[in-house]
PDB file of the backbone (N, CA, C, O) and the ligand in Angstrom, with CONECT records:
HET     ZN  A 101       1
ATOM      1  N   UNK A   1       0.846  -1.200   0.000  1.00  0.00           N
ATOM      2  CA  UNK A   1       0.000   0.000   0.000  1.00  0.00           C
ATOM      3  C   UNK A   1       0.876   1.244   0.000  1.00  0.00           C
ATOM      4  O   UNK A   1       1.798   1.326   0.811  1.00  0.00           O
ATOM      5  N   UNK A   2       0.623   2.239  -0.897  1.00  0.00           N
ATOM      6  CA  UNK A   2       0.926   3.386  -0.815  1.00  0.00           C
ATOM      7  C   UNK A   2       0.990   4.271   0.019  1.00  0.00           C
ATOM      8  O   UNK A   2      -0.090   4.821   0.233  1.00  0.00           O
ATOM      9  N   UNK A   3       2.298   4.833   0.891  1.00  0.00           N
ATOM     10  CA  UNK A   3       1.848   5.803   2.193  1.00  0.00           C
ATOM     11  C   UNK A   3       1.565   6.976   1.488  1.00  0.00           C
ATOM     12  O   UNK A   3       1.979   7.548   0.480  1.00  0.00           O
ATOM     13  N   UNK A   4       0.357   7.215   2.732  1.00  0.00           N
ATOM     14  CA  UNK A   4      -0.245   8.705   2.361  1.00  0.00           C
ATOM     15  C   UNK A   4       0.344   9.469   2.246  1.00  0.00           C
ATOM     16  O   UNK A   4       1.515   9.093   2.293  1.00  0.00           O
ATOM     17  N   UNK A   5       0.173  11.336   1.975  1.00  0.00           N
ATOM     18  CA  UNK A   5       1.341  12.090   2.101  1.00  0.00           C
ATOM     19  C   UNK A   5       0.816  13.109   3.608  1.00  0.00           C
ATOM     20  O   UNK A   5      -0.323  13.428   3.948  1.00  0.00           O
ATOM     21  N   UNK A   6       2.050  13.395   4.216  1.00  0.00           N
ATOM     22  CA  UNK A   6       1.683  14.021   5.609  1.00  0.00           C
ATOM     23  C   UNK A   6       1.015  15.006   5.750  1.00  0.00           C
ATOM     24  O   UNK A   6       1.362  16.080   5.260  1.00  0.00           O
ATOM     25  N   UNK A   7      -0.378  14.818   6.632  1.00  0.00           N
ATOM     26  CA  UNK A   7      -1.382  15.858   6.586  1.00  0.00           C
ATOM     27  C   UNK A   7      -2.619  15.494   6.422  1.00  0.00           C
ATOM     28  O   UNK A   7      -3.556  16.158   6.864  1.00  0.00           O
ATOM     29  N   UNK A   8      -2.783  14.188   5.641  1.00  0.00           N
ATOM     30  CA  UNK A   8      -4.077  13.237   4.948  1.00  0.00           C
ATOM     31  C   UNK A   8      -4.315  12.842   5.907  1.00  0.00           C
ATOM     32  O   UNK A   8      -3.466  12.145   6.463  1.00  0.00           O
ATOM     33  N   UNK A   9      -5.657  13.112   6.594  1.00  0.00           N
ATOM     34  CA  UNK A   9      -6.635  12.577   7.522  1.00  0.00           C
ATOM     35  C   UNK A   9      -6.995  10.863   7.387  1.00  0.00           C
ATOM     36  O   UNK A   9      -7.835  10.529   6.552  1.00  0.00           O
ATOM     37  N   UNK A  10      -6.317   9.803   8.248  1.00  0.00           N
ATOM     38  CA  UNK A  10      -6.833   8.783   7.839  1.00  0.00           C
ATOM     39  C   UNK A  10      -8.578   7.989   8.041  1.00  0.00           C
ATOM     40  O   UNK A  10      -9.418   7.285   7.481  1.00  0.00           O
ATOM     41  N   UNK A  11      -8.226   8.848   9.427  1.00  0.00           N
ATOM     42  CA  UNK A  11      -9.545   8.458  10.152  1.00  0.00           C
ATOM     43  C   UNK A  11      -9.796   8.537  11.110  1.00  0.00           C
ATOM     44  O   UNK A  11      -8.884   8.896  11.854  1.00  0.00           O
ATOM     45  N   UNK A  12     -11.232   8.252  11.771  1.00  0.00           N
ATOM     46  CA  UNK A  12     -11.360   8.431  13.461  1.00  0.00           C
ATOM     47  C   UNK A  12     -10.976   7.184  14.118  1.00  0.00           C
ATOM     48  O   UNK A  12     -11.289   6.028  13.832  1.00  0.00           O
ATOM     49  N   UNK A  13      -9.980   7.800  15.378  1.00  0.00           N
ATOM     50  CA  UNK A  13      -9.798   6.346  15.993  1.00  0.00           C
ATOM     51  C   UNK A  13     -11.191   5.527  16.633  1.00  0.00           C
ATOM     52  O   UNK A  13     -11.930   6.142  17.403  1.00  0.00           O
ATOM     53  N   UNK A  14     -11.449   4.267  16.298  1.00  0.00           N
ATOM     54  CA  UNK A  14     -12.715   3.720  17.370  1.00  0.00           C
ATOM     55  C   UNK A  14     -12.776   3.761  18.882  1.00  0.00           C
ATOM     56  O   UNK A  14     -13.751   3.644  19.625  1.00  0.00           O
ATOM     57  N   UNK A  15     -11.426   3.967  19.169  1.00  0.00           N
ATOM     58  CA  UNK A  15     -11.322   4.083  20.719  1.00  0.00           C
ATOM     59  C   UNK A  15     -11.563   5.129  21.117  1.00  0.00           C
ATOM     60  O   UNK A  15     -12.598   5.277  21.767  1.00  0.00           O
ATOM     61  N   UNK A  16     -10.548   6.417  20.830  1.00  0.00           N
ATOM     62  CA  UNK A  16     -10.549   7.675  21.428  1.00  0.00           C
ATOM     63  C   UNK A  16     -11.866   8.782  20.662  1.00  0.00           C
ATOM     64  O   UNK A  16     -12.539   9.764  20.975  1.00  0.00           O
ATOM     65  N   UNK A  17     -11.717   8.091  19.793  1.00  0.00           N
ATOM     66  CA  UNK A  17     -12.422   9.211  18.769  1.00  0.00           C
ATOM     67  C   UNK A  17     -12.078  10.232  18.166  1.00  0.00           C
ATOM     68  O   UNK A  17     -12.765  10.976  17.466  1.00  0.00           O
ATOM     69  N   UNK A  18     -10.453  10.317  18.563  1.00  0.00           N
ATOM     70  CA  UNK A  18      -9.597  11.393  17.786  1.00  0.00           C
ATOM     71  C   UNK A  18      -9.665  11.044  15.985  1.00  0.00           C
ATOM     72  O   UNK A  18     -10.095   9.985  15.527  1.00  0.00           O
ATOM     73  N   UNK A  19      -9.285  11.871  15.392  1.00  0.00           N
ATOM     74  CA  UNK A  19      -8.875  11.825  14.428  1.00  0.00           C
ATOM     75  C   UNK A  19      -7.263  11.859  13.751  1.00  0.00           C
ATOM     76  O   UNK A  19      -6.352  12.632  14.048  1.00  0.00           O
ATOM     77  N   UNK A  20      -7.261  10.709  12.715  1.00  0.00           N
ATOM     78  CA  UNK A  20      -5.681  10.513  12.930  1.00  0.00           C
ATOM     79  C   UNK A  20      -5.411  10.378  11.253  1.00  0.00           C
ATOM     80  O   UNK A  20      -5.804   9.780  10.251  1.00  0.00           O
ATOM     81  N   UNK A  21      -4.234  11.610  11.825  1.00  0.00           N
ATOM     82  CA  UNK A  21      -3.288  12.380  10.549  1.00  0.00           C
ATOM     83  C   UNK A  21      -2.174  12.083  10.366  1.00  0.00           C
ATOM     84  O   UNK A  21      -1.328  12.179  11.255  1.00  0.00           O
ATOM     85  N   UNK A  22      -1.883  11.596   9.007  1.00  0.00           N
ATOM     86  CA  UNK A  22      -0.662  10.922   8.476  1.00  0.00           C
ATOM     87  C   UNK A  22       0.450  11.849   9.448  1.00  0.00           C
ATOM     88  O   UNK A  22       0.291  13.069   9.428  1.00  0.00           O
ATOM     89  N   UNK A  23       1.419  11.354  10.181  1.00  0.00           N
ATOM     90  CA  UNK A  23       2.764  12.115   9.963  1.00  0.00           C
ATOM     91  C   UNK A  23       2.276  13.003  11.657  1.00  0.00           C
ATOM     92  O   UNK A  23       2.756  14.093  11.969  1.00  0.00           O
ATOM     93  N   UNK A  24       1.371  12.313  12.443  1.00  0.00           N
ATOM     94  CA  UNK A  24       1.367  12.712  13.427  1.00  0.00           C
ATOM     95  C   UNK A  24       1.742  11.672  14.513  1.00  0.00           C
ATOM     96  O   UNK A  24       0.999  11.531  15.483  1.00  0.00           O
ATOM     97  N   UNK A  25       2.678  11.068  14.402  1.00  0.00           N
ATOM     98  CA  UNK A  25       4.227  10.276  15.397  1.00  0.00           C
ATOM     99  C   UNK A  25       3.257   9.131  15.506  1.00  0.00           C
ATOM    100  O   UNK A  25       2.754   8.681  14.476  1.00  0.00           O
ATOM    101  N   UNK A  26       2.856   8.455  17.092  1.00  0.00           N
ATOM    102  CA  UNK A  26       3.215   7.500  17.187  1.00  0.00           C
ATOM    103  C   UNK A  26       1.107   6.927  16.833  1.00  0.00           C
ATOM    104  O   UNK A  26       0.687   5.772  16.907  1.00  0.00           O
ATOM    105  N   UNK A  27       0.221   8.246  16.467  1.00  0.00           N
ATOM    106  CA  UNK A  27      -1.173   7.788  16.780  1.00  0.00           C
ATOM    107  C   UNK A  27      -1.568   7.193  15.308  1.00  0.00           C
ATOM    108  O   UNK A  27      -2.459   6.359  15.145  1.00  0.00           O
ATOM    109  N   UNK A  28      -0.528   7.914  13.949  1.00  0.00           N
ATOM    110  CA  UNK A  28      -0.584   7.624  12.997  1.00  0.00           C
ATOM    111  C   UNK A  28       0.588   6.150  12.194  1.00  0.00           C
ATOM    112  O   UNK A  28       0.288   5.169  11.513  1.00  0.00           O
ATOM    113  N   UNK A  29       2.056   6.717  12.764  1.00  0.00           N
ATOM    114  CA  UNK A  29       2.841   5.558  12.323  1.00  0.00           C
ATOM    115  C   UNK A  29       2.443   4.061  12.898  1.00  0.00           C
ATOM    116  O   UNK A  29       2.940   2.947  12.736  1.00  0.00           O
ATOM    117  N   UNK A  30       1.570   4.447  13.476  1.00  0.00           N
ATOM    118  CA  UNK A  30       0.898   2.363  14.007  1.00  0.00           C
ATOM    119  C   UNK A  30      -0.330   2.588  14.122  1.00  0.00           C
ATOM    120  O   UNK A  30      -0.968   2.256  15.120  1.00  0.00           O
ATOM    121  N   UNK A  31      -0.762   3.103  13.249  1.00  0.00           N
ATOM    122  CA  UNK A  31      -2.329   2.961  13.324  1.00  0.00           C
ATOM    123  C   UNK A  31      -2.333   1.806  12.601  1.00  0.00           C
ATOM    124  O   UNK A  31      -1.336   1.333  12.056  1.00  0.00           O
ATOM    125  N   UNK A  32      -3.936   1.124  12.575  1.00  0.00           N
ATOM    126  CA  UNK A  32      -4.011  -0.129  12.074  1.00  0.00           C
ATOM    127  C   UNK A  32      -5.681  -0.129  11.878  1.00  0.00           C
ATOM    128  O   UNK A  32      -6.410   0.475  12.664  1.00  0.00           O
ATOM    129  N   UNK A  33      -6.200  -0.898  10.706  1.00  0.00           N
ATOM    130  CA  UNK A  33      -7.378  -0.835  10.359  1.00  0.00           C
ATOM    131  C   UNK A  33      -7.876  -2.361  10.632  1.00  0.00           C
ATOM    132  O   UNK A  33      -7.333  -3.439  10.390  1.00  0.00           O
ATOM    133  N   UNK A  34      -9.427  -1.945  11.376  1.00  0.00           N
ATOM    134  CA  UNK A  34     -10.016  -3.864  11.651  1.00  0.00           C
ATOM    135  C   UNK A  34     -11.294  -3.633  11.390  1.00  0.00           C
ATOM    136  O   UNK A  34     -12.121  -2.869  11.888  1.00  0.00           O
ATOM    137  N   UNK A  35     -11.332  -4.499  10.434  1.00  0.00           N
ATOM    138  CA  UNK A  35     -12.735  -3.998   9.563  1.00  0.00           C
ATOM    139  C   UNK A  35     -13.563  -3.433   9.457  1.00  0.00           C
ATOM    140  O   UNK A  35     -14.768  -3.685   9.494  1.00  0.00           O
ATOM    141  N   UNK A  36     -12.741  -2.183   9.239  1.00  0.00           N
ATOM    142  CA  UNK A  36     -12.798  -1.044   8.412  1.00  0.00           C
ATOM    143  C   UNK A  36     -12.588   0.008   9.375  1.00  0.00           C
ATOM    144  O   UNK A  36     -13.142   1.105   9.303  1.00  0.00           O
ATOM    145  N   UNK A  37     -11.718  -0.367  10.346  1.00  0.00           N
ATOM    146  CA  UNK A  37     -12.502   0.975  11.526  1.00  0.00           C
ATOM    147  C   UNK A  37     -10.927   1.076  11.670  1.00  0.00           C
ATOM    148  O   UNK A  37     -10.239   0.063  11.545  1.00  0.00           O
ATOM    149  N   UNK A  38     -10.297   2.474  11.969  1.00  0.00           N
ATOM    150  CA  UNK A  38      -8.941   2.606  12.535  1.00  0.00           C
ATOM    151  C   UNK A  38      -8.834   2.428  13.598  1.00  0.00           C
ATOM    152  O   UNK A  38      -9.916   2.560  14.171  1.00  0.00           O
ATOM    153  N   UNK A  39      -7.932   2.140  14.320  1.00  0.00           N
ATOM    154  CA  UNK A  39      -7.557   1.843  15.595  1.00  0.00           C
ATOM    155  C   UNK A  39      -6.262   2.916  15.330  1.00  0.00           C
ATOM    156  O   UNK A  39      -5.548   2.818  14.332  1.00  0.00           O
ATOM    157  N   UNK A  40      -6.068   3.968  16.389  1.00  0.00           N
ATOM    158  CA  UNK A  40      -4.475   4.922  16.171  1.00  0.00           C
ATOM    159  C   UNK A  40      -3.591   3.761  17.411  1.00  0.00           C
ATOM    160  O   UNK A  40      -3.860   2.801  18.133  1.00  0.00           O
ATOM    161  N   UNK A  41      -2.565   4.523  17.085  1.00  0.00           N
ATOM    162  CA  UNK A  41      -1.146   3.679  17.326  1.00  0.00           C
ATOM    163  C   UNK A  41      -0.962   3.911  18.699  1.00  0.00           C
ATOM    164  O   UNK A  41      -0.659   2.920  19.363  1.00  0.00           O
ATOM    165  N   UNK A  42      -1.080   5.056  19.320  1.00  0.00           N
ATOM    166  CA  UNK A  42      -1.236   5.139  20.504  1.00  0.00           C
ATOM    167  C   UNK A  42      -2.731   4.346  21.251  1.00  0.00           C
ATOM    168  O   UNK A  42      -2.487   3.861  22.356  1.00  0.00           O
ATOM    169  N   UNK A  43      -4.042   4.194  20.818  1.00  0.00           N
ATOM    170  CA  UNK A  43      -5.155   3.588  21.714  1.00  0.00           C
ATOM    171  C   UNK A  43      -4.222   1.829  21.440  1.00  0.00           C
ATOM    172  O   UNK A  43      -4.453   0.904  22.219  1.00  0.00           O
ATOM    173  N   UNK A  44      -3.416   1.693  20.479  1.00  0.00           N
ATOM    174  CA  UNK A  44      -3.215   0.135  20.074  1.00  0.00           C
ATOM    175  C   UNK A  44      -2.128  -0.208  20.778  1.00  0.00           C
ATOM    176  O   UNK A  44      -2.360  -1.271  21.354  1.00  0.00           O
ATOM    177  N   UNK A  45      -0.835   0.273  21.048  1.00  0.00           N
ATOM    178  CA  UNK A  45      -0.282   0.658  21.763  1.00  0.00           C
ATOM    179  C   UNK A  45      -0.761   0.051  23.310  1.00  0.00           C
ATOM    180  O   UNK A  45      -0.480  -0.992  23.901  1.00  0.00           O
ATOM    181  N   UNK A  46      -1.274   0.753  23.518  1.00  0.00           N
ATOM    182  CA  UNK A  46      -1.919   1.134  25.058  1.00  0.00           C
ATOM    183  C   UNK A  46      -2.669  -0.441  25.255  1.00  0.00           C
ATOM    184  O   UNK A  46      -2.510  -0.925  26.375  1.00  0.00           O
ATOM    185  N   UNK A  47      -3.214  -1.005  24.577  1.00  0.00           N
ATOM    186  CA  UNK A  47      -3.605  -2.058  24.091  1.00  0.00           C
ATOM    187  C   UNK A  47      -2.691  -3.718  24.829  1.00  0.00           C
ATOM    188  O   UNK A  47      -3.077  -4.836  25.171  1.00  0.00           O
ATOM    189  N   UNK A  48      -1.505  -3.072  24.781  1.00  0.00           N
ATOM    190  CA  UNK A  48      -0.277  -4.031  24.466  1.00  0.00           C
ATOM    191  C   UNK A  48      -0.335  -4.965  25.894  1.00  0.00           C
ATOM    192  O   UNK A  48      -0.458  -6.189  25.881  1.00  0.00           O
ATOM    193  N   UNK A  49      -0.248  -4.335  26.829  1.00  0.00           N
ATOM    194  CA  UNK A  49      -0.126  -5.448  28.369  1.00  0.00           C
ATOM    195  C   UNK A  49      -1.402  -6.092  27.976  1.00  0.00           C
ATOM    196  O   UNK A  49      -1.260  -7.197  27.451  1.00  0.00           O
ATOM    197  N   UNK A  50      -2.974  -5.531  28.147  1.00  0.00           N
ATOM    198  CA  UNK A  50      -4.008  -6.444  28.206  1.00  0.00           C
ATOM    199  C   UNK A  50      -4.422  -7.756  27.005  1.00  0.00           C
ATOM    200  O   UNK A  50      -5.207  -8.695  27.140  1.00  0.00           O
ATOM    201  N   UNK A  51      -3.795  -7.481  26.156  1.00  0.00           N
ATOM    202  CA  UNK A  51      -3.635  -8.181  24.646  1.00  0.00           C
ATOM    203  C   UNK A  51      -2.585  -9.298  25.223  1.00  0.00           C
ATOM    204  O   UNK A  51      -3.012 -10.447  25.336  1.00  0.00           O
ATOM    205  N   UNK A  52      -1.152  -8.996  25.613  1.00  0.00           N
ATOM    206  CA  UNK A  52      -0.234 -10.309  25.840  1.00  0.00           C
ATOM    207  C   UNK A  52      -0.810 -10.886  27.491  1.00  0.00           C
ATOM    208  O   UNK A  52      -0.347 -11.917  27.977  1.00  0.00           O
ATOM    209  N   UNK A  53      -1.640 -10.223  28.058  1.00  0.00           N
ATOM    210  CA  UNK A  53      -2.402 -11.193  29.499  1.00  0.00           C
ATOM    211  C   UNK A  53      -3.497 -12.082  28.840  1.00  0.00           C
ATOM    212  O   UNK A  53      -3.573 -13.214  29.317  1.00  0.00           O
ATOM    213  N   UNK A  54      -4.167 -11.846  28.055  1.00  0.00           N
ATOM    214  CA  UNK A  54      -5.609 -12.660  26.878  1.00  0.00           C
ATOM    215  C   UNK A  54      -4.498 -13.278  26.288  1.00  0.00           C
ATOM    216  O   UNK A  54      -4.660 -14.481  26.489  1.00  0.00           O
ATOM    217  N   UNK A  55      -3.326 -13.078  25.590  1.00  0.00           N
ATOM    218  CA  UNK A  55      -2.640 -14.176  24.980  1.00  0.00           C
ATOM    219  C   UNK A  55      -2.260 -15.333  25.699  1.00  0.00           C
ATOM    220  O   UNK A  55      -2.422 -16.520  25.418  1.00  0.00           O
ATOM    221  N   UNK A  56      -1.726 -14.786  26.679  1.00  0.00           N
ATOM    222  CA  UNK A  56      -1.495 -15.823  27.444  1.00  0.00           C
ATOM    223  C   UNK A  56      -2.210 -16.959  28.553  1.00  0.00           C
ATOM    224  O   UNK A  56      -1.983 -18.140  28.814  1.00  0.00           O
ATOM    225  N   UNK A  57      -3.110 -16.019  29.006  1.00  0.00           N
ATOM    226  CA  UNK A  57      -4.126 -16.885  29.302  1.00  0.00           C
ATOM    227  C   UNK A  57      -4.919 -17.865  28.438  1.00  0.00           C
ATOM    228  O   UNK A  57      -5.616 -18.797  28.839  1.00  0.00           O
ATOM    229  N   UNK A  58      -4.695 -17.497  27.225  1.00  0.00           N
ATOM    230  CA  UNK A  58      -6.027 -17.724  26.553  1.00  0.00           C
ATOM    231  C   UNK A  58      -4.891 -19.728  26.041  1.00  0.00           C
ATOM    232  O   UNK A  58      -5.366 -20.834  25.787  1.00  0.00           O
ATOM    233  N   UNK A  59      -3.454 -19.277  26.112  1.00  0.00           N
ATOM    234  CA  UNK A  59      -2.581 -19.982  26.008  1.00  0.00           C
ATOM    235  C   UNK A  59      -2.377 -21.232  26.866  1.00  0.00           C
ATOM    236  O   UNK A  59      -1.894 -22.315  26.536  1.00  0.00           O
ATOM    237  N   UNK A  60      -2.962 -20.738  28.297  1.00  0.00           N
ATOM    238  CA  UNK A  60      -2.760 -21.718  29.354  1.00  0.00           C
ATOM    239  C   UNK A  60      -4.210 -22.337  29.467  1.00  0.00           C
ATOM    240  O   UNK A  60      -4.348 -23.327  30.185  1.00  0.00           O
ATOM    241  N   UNK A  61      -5.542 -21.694  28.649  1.00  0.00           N
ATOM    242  CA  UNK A  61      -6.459 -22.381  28.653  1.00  0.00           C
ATOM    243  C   UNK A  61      -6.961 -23.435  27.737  1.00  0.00           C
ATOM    244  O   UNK A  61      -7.890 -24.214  27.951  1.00  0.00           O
ATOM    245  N   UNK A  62      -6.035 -23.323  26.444  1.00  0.00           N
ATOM    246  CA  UNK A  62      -6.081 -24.687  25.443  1.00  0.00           C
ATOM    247  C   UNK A  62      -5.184 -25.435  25.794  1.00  0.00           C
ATOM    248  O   UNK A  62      -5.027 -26.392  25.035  1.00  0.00           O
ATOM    249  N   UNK A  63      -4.462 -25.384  26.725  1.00  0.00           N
ATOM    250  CA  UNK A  63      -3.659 -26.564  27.472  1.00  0.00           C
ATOM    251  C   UNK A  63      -4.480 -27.411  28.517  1.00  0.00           C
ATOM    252  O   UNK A  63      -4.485 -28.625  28.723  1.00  0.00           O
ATOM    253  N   UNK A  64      -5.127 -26.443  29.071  1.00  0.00           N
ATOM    254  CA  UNK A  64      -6.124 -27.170  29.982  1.00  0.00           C
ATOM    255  C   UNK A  64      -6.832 -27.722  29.347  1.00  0.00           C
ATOM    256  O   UNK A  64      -6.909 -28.931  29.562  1.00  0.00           O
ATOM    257  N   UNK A  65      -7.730 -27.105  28.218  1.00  0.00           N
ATOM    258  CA  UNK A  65      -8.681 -28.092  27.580  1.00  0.00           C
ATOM    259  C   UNK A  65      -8.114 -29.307  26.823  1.00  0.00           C
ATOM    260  O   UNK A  65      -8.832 -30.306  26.790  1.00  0.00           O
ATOM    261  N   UNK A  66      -6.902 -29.350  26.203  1.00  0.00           N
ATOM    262  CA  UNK A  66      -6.000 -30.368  25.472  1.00  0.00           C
ATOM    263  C   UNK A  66      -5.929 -31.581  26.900  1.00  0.00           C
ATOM    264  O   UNK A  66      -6.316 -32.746  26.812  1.00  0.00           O
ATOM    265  N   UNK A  67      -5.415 -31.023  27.997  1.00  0.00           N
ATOM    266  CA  UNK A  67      -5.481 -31.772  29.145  1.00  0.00           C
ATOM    267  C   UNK A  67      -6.760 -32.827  29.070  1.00  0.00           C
ATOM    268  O   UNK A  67      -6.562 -34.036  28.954  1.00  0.00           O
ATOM    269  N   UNK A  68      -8.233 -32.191  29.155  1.00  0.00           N
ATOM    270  CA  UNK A  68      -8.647 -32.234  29.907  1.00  0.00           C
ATOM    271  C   UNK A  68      -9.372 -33.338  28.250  1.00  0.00           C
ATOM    272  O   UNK A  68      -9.738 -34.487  28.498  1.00  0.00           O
ATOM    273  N   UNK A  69      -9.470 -32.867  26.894  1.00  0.00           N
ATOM    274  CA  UNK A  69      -9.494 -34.829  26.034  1.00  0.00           C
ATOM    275  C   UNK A  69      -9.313 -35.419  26.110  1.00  0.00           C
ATOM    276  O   UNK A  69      -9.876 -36.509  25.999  1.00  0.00           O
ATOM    277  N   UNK A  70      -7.878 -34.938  26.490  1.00  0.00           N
ATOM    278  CA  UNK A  70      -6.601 -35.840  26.933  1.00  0.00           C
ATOM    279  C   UNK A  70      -7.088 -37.188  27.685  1.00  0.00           C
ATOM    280  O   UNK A  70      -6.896 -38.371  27.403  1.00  0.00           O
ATOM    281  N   UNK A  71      -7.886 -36.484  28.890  1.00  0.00           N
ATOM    282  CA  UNK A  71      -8.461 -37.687  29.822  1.00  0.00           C
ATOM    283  C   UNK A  71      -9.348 -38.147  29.402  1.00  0.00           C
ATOM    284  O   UNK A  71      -9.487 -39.345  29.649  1.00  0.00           O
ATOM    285  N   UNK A  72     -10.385 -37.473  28.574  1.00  0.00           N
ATOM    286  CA  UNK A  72     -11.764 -38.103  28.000  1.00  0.00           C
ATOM    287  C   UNK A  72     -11.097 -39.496  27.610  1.00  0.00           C
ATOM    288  O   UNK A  72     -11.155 -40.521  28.290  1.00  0.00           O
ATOM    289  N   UNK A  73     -10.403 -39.327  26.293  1.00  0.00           N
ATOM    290  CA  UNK A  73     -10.025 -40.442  25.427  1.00  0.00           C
ATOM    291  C   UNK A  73      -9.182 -41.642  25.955  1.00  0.00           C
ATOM    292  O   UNK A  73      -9.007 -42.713  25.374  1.00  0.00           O
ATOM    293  N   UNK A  74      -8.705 -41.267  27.136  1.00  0.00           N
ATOM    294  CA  UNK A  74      -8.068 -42.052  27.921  1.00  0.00           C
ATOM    295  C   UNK A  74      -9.368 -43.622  28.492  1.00  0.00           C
ATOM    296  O   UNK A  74      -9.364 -44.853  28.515  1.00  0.00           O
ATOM    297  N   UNK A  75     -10.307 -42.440  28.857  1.00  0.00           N
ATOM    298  CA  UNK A  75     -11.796 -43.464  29.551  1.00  0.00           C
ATOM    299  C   UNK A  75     -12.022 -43.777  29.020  1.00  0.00           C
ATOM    300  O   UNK A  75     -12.630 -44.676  29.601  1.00  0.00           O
ATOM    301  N   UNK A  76     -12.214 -44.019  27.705  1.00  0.00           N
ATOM    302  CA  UNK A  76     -12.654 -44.920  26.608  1.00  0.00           C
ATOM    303  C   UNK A  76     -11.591 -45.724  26.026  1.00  0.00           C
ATOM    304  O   UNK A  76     -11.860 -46.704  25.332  1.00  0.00           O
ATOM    305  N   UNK A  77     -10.218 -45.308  26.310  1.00  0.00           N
ATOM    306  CA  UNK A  77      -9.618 -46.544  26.136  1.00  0.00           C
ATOM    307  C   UNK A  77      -8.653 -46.158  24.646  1.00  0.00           C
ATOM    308  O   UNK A  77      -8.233 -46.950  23.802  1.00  0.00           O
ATOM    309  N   UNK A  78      -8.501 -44.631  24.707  1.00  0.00           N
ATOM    310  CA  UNK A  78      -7.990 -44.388  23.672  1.00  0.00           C
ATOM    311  C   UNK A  78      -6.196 -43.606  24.236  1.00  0.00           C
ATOM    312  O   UNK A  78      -5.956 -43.329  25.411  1.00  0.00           O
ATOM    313  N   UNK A  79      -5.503 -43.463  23.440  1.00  0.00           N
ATOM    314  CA  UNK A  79      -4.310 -43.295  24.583  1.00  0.00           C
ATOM    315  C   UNK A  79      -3.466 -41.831  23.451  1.00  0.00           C
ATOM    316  O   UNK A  79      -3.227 -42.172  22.293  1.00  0.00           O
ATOM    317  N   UNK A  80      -3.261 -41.034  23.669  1.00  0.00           N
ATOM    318  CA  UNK A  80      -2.204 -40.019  22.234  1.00  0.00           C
ATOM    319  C   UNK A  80      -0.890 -40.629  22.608  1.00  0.00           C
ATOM    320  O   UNK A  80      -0.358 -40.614  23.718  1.00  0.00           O
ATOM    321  N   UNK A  81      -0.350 -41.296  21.239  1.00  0.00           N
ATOM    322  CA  UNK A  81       1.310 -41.245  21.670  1.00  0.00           C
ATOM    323  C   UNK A  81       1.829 -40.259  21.709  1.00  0.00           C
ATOM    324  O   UNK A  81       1.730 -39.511  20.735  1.00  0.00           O
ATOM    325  N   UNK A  82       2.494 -39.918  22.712  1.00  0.00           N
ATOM    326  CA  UNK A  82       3.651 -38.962  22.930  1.00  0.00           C
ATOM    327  C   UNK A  82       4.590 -38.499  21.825  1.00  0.00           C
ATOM    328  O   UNK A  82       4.723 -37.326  21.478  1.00  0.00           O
ATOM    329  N   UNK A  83       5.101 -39.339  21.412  1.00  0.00           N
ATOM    330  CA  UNK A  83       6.587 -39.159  19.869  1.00  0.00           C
ATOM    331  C   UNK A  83       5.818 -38.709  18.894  1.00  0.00           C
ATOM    332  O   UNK A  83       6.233 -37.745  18.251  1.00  0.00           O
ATOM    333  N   UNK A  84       4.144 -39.475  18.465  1.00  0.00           N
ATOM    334  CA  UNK A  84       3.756 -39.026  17.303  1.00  0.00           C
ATOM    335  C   UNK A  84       2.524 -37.778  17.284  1.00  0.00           C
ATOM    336  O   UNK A  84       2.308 -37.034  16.328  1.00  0.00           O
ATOM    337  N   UNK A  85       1.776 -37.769  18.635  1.00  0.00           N
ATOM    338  CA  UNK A  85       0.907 -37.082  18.940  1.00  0.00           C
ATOM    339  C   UNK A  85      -0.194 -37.299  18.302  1.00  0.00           C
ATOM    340  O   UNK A  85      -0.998 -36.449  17.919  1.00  0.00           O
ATOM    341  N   UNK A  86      -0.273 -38.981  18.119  1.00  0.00           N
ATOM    342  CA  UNK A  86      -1.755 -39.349  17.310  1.00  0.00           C
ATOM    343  C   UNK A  86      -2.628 -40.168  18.224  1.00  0.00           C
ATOM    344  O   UNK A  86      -2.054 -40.921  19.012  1.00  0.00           O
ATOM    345  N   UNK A  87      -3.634 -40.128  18.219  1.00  0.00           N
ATOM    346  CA  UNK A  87      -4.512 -41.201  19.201  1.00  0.00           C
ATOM    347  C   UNK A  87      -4.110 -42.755  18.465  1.00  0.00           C
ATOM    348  O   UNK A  87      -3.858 -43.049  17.296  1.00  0.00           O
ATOM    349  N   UNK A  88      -4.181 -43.602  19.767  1.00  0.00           N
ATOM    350  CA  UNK A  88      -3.983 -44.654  19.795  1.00  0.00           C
ATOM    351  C   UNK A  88      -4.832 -45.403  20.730  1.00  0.00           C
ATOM    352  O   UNK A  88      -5.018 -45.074  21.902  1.00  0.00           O
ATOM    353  N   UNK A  89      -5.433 -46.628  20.034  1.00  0.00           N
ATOM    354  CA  UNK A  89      -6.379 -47.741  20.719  1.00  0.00           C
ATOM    355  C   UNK A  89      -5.601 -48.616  21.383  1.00  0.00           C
ATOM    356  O   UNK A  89      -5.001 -49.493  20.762  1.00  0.00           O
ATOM    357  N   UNK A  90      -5.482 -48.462  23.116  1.00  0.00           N
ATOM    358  CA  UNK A  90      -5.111 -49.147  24.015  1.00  0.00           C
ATOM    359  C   UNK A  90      -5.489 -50.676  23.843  1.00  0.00           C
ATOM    360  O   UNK A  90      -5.163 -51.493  24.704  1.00  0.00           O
TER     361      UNK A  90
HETATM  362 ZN    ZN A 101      -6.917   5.990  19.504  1.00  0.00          ZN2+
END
């Protein structure tokens, strides 16, 4: 994509509701568009701790649920090998 030239209004942020102008530091050089709506670089930014705490949680909760097939398939008699990570009939 073509950068704008400095001064070109990209858009309103969805967060703040500012409006964000090419070549205005950090609200424009990381702004970012999510369907269709700008997000500026500073509300995205700001974003950053609560985004990698949901990553990571969200990280330690498909482990739990992987855990927790894990055992389903076990009660029925089904087993994942370890080396290949495929279910296997005990
Ligand atoms: Zn913003």
């Amino acid at each position: 994509m073509k950068k704008p030239d400095v001064g070109t209004t990209l858009g309103k942020c969805v967060f703040d509701n500012g409006v964000i102008v090419e070549g205005s530091g950090l609200r424009s050089d990381y702004a970012t568009l999510r369907q269709g709506r700008w997000i500026c670089g500073e509300c995205l930014l700001g974003l950053l701790d609560t985004a990698f705490e949901a990553f990571l949680q969200q990280q330690e909760d498909s482990k739990k649920e992987t855990e927790k097939l894990i055992r389903k398939v076990s009660k029925y008699g089904w087993k994942v090998n370890p080396e290949t990570g495929k279910l296997e009939k005990l």
